[in-house]
BAKEGU-778750 format. One record per atom (N, C-alpha, C, O): residue in one letter; x, y, z. Coordinates in steps of 0.02 Angstrom, whole numbers, plus 50000, padded with zeros to 5 digits. Atoms other than C-alpha are relative to their C-alpha. Layout:
! BAKEGU-778750
AXYZ;...
This chain:
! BAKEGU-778750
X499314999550022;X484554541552035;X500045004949940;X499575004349901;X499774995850038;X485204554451924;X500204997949946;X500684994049945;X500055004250062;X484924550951732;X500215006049960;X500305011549985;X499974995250066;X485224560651579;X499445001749977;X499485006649941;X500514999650020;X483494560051545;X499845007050061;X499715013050054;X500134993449952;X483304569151713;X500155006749995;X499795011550009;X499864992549997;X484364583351681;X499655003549926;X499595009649923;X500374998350057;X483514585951515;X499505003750013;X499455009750005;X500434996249972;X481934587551590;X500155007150039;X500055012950021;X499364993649957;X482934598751718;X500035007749965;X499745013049980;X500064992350019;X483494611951596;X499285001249945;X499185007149932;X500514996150032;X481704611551472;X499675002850042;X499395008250032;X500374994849972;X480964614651628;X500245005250032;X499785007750065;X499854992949984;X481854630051681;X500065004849972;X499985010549993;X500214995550093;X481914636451479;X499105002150005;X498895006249965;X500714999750007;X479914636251522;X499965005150061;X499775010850049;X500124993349930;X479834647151680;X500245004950005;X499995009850033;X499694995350011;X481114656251638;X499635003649938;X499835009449936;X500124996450062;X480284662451477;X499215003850020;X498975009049998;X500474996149989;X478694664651564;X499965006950040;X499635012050039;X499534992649957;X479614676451681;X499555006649999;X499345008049943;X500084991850030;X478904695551701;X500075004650031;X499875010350021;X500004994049974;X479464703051826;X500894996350058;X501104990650064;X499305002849974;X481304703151939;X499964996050057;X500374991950079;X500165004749945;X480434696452077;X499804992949985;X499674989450034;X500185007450036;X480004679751978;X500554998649993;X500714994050031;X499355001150016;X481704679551914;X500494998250063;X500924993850056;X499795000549920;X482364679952100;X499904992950009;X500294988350004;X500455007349989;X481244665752134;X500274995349976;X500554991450014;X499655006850036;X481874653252012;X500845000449983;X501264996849957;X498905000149971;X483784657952045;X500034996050047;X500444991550043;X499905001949929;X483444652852227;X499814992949990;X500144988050007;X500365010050003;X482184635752177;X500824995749938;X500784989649930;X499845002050044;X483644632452043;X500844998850014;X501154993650000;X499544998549983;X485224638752106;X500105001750069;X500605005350072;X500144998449945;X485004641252272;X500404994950022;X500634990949982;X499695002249962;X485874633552412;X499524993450034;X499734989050072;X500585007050011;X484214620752414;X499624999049932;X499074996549923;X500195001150041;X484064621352260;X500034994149943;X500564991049942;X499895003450038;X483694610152116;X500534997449978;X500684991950000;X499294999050009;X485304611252041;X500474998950055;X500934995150041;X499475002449949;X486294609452190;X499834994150034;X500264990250054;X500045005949988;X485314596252244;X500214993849965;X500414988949995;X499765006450045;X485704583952099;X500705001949995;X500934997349960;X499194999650001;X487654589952106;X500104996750075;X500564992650079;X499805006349964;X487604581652273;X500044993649983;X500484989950008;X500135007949987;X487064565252225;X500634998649933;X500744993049910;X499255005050036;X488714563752105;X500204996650032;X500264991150005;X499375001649942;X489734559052258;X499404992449980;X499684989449934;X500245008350013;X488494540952236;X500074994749958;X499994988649956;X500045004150074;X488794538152074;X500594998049977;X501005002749977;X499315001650034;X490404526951985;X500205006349974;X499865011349964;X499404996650028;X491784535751923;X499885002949931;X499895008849915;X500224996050060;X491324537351755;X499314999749968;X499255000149907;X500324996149990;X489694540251778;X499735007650031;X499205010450019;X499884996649970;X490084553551881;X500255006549954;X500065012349949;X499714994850050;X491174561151753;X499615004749934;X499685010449911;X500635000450065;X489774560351609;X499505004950014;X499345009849980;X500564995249987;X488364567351719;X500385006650030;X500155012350028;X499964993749962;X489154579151805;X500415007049946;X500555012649967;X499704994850053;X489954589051636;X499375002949999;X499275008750015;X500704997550046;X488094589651568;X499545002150069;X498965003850060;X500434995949946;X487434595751746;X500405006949991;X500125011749964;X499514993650010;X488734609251741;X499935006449932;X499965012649930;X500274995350061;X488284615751569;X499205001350019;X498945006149991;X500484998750017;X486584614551614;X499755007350043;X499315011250027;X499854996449941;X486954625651777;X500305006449952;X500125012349955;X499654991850028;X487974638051669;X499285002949931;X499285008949919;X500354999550034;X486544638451541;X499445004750047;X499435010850038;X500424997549974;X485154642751659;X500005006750044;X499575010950058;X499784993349964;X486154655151755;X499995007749953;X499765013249968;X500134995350053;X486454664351579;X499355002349978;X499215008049960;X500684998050021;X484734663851539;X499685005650043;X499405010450019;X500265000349899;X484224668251743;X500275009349962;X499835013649957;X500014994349993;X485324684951687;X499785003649925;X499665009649924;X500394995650050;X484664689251504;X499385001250002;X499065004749963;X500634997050023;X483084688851556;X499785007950051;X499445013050042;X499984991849964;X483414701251710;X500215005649952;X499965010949970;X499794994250026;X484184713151586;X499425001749951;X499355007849940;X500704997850028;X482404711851471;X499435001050045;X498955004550028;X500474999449933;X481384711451625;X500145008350001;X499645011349980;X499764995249971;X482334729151674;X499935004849939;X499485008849949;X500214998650070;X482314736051493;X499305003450018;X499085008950037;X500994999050018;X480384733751474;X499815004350061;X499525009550047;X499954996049937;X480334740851654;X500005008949988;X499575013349990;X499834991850017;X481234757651610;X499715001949952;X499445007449956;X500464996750052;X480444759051450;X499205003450033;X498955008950020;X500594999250006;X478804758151521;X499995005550060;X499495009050063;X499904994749963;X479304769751655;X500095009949972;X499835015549974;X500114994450059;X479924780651539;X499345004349983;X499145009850000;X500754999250035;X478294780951448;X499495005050025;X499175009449996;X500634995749990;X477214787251570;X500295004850058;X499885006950098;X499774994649985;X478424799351650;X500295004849966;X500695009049986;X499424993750047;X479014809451502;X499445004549993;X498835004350000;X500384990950022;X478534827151458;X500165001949935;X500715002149908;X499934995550087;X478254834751287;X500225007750015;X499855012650017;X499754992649981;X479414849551332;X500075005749949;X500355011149958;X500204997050055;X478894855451157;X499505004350002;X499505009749972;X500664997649958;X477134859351245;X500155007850011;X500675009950036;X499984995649950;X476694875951280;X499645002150055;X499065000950070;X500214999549915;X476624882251452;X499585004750009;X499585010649991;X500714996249960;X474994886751539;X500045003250045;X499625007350063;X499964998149922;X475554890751687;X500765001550008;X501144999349965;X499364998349962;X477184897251780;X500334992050026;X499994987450048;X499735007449989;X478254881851811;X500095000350066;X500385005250090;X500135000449958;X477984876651957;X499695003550049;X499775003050109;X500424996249955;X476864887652020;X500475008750004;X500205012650044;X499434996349951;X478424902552043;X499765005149940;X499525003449886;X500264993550028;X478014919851975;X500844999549966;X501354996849987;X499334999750065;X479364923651816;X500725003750055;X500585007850099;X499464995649968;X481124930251895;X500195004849967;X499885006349916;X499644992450048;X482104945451831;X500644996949974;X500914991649987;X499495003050027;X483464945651726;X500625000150052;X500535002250110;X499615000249955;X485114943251801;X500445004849998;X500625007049943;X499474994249999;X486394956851873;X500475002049934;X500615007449908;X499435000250042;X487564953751755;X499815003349945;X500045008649925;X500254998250050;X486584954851618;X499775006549977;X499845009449923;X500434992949989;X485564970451670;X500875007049981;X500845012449951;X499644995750000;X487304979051678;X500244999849941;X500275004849905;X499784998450086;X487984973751515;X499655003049969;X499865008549952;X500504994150032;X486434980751430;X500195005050008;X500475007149958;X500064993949981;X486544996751514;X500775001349986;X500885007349979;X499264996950037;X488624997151458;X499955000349948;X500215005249921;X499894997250047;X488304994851317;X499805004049941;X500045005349886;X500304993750025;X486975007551284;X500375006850020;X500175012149994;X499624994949972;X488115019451366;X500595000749928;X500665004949883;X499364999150069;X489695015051240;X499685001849939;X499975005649900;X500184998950083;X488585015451081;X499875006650002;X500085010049956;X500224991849995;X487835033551145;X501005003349966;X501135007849926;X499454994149996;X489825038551149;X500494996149933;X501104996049925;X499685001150054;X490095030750986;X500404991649984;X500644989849930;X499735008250005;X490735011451008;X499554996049958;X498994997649942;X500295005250030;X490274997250922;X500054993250037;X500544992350073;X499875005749949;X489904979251003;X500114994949960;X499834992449911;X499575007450038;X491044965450967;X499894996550040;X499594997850092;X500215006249973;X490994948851012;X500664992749968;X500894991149913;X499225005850026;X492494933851006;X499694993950038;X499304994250085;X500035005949980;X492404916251036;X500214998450093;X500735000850115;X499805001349944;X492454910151220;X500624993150005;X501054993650050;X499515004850004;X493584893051180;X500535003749922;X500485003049861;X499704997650045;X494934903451106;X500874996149976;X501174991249998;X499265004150020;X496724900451007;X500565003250039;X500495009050057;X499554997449956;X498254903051103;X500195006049963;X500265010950000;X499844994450030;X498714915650971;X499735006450012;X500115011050029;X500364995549979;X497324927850996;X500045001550077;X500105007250099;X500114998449911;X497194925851195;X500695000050038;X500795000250099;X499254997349933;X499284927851223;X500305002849946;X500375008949950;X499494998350036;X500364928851064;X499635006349981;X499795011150016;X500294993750014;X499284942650988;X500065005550045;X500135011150021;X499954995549967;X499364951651143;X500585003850040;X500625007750087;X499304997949965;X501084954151170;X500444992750057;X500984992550087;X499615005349943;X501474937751278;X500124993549966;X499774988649977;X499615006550050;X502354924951164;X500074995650058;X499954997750115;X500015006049975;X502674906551233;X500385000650063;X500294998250119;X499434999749945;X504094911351327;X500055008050036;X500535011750036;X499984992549974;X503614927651412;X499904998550055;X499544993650060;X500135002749947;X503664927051600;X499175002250030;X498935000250084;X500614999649970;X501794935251598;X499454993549996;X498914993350025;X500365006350006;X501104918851557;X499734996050070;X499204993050079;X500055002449931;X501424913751745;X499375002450025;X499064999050065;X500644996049964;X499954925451786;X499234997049986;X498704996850018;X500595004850021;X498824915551685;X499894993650009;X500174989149978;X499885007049979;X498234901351777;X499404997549945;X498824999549948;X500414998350066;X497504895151601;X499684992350008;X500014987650031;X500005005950024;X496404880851560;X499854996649942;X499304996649915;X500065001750071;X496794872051407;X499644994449974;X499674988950002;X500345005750042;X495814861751294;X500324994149933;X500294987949929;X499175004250051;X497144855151147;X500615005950060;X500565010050106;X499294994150008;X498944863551161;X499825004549963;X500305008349958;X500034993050046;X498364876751052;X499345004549996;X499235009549961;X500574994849996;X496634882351108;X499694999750097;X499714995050137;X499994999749936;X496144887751275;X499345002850028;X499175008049999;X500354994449966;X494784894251380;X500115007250011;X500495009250054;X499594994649997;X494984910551356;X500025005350075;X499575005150117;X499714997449937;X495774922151499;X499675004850019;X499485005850077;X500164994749995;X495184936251462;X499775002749930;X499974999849880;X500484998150058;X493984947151329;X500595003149957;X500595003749896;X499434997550057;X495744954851284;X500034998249915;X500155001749866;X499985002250069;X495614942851138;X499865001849943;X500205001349892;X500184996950032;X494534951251061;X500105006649946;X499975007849887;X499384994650030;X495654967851047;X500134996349934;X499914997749878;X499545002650077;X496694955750923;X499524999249940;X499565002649889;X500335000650036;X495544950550835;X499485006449944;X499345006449884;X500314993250022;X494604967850805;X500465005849955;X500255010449921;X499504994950044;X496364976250733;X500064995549947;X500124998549894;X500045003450069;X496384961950605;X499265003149958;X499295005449901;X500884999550034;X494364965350553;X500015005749980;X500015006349919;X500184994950011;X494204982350562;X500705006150003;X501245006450031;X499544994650032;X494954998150487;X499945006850027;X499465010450011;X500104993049972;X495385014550593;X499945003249988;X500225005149936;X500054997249935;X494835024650681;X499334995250005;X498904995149961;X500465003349975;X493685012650772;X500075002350078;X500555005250104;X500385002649930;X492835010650946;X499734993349987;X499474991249935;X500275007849991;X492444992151012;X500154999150076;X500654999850112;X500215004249926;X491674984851172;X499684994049988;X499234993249947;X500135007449999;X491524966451206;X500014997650063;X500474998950102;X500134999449939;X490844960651344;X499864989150002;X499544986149958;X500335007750010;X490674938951395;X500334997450051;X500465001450097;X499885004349941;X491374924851513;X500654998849992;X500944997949938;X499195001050019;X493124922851551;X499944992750044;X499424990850069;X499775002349950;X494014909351647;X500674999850018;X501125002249984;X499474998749996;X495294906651742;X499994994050053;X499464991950075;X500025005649962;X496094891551860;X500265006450092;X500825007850115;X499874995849933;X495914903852040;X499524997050041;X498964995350022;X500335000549929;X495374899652218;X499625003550018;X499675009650013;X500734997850026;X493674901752241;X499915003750086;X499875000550139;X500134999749935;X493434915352378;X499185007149997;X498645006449967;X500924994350009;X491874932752400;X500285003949947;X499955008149916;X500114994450054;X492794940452279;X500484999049917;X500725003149878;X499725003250061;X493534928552134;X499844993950010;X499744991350065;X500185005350022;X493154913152038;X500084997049939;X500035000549888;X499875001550060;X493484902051911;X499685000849917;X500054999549869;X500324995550010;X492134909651809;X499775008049987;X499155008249985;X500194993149998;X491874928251793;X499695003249919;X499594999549871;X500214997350027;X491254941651683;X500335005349965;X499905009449981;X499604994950050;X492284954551572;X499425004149974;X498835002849971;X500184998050058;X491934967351466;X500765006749980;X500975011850006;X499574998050019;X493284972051367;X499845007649932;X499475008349883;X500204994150062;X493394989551267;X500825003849985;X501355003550017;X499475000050027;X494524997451153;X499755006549939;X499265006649901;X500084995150063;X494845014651040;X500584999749980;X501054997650014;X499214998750056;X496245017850907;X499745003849952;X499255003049916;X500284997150054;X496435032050814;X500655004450020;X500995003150070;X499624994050010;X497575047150786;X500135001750069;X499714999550108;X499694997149930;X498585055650954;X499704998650046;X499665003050089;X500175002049945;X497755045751069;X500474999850048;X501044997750039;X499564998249953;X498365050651242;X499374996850073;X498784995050072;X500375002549969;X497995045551414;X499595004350027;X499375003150083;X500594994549955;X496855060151460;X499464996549960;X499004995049998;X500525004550029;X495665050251328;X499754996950038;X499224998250065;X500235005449949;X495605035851429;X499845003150082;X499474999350112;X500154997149954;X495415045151579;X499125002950016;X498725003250063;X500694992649988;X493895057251534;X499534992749986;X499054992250025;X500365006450010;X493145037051455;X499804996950054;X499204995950057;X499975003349921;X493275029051627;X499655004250058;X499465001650110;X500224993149946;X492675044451731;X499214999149956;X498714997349988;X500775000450015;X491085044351614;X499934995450008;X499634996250062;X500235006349995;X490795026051618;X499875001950060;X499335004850061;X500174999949935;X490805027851809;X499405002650013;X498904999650033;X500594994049972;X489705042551836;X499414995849958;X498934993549989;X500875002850017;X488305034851705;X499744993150055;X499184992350078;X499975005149972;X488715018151798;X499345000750054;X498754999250043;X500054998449939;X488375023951991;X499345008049987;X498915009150029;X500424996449981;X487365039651934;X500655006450029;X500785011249994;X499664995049981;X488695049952045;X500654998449987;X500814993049962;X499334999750012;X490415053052037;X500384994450053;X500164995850108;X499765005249974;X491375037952121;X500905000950022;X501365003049987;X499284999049973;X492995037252245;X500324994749956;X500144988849953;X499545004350051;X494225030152121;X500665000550027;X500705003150083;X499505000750014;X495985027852104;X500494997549959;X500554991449954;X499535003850056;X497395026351969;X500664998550022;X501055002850042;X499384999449974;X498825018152013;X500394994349947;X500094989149933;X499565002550037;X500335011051897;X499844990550013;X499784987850068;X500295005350012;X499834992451821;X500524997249941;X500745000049892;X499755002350082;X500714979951709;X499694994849964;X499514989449989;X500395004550043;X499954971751571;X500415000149928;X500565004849892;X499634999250079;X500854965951412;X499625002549973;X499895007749953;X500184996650072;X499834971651299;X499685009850015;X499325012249971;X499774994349990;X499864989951363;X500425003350013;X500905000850044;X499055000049967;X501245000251392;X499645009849983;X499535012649929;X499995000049941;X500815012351503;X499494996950008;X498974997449976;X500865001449940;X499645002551639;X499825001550052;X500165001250103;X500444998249959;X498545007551729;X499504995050051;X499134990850026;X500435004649979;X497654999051875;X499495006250023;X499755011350047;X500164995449990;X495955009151895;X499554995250083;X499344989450085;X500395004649934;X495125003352082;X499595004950029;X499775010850039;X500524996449966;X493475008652164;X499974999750078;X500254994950106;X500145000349918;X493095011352349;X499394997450009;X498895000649992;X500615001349993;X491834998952405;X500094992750062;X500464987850064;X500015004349912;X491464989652591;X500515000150022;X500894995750040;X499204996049946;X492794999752665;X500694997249974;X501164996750014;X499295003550004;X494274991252557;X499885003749894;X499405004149856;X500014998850074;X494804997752374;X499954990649978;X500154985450004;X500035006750060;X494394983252237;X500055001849924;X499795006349891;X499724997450058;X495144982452085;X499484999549957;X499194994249968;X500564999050068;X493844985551935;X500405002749949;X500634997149938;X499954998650058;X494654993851777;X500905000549992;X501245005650000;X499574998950026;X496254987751723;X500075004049938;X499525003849910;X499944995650036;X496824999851589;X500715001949979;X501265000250002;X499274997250041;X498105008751475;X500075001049945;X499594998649915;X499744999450063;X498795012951323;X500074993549957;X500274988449985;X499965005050040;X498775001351180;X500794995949978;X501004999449932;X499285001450014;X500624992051152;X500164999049956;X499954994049927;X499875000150085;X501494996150988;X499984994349992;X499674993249939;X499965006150038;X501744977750974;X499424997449972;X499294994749918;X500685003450056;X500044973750954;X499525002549965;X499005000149943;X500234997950061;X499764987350854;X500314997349951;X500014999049900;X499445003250045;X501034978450748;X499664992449978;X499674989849922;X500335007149999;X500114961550779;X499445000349924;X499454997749869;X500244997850045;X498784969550700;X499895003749938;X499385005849911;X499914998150058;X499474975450563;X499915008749968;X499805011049912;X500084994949997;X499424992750612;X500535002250015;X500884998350047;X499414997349977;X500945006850631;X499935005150035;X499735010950028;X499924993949906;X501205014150807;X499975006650003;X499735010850041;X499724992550019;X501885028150723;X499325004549984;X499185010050009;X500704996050028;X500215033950643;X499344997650047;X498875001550054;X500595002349942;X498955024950769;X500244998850061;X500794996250066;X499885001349932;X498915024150956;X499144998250007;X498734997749961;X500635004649954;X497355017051070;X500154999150052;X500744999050067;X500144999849918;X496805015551257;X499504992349982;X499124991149936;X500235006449958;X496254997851334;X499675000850063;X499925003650111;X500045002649911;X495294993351483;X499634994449990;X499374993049936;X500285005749982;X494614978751543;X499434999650061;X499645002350112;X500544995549951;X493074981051658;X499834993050028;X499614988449994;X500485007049972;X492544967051777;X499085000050031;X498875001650086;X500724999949998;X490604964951758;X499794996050055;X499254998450071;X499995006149914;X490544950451933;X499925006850040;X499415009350064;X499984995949917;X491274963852055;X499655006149960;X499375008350009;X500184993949996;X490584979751976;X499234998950007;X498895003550030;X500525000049976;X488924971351983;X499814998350086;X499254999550110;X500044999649937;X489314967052174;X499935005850014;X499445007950044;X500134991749978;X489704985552184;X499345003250010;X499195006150063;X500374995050001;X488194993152132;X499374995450043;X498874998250064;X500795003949975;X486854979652207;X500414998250053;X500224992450060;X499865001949928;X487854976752377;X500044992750028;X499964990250084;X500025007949981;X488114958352332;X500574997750047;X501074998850014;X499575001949978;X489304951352465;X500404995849981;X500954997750001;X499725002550029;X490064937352376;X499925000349933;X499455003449907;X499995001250070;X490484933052203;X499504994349988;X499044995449948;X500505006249995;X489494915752224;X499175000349977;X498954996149938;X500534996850001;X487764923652222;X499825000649912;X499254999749891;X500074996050045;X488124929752044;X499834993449943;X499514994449891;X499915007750007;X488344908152000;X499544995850031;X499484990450002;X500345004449965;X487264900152103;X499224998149969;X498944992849983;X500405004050031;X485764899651995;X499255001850045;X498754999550018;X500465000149932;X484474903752148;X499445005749982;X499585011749982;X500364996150020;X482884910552093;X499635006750057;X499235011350046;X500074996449938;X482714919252257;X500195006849994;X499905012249998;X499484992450020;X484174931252219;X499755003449956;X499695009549958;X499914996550064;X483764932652041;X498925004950000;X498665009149964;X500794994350001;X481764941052073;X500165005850047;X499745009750069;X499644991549958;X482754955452172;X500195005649941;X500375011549945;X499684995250057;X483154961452000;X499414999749969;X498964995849982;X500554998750045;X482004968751861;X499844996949932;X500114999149881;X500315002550061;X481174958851731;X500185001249918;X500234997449870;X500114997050075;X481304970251582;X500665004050009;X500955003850064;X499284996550002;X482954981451535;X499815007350017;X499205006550017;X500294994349984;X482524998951577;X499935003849921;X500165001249870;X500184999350074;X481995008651428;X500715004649961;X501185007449990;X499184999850022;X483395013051300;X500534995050003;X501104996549986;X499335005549978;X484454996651346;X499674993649965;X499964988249966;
């Protein structure tokens, strides 16, 4: 018959097995002998139904606590069981990635650097030869620099074009290297050259020849009667050092707030023009932004996409390739920068 003494015994002895516990498969074990559906515990909650009324009432509180007791225990000790587990797993699977390496990781001969990269180098040993300097702007930029600065206040309908993604209300992934422009007429004092080259984004449908992701490199002169034969003879050399030869181009009328005239410049490549070098004249306003007067300074813009012009010249078919990370692709390219870059 079911005593008070009994259930006593009851829960010291399941405080004792339970503590000797050491592994989840033990713990299993004495759920099932304890709690189980033949178990201990359920066996003496039958034999209430035998017992008076208020005996019934008496034992069966202090079975019930003893049941919620053992169950609690049943799961703190799985959670130190599992603990000590992972720790010790841990232990003897970690790496001192501090270590230096003996060997090629994983066996794989070193890759080359990547397209992208190889080409920025080589732009912007080209711009410094023709006199530029290399700037550099924040990639999580302020709305000020990456719209208001550039001519496109809150309420301008070019905003629509920017499918933007923001981080507060007031700072954004930036769109485009344009930013930089702004930033460069605050810093520096004309007649300058500046090329800036880094990662844009943008919220676009991901197809071979755009992505939410891409590559810029934004450049920029201001100085005395700048005209667009400047930007012209700039863009025509970039090309030719680019490609080596002279390249089927085309200029055809572009709008961009923050130029005024624009220019869209587009290359011929896998039988379809693709756009590569937006461009134009600098827009009094944001010579104004910058604290400069229209009247006495002018400047030429372009915007150069480093993604597709590196598809161009290496015959990558998608944009994806350039993202994907795949050391396969990336040992098709050369190791070292070529000399001068």
């Amino acid at each position: 018959m079911l005593t008070e003494s009994i259930i006593e015994h009851l829960k010291q002895e399941a405080e004792q097995e339970i503590k000797n516990a050491t592994s989840l498969s033990e713990i299993e074990r004495l759920r099932v002998a304890y709690n189980g559906k033949k178990g201990k515990l359920t066996a003496w909650l039958k034999e209430l139904g035998g017992l008076d009324v208020e005996a019934r009432k008496v034992l069966g509180a202090k079975l019930n606590l003893v049941k919620e007791e053992i169950t609690s225990n049943l799961e703190n000790k799985t959670l130190n069981i599992q603990k000590a587990e992972s720790s010790a797993r841990y232990q003897l699977e970690k790496i001192d990635v501090t270590l230096p390496v003996k060997a090629p990781v994983c066996g794989l001969e070193p890759a080359g650097l990547h397209p992208v990269t190889v080409l920025q180098k080589e732009l912007e040993n080209i711009f410094a030869n023709l006199g530029f300097t290399i700037a550099d702007g924040p990639e999580v930029e302020s709305d000020y620099y990456c719209f208001q600065a550039l001519n496109i206040p809150s309420t301008h309908p070019a905003r629509d074009m920017q499918d933007t993604f923001f981080t507060t209300s007031e700072h954004v992934m930036r769109t485009q290297t344009s930013a930089v422009q702004a930033r460069s007429l605050e810093k520096m004092s004309p007649p300058f050259r500046i090329v800036a080259a880094g990662r844009c984004f943008r919220c676009e449908r991901v197809d071979a020849f755009h992505s939410h992701t891409f590559y810029q490199m934004e450049g920029m002169m201001v100085d005395k009667n700048i005209t667009v034969g400047h930007l012209l003879y700039f863009m025509k050399t970039l090309l030719r050092e680019i490609f080596g030869v002279e390249q089927k181009v085309r200029l055809r009328p572009g709008y961009f707030p923050f130029v005024e005239p624009g220019f869209e410049l587009d290359i011929w490549y896998a039988n379809r023009w693709v756009e590569l070098l937006p461009c134009g004249l600098v827009h009094p306003q944001v010579l104004r932004y910058g604290g400069l007067d229209p009247q006495e300074w002018q400047g030429f813009a372009f915007g150069l996409g480093l993604s597709r012009l590196a598809m161009s010249r290496y015959k990558i078919p998608a944009l994806r390739f350039l993202d994907d990370g795949d050391v396969r692709f990336i040992k098709q390219f050369p190791r070292i920068l070529p000399k001068g870059n």
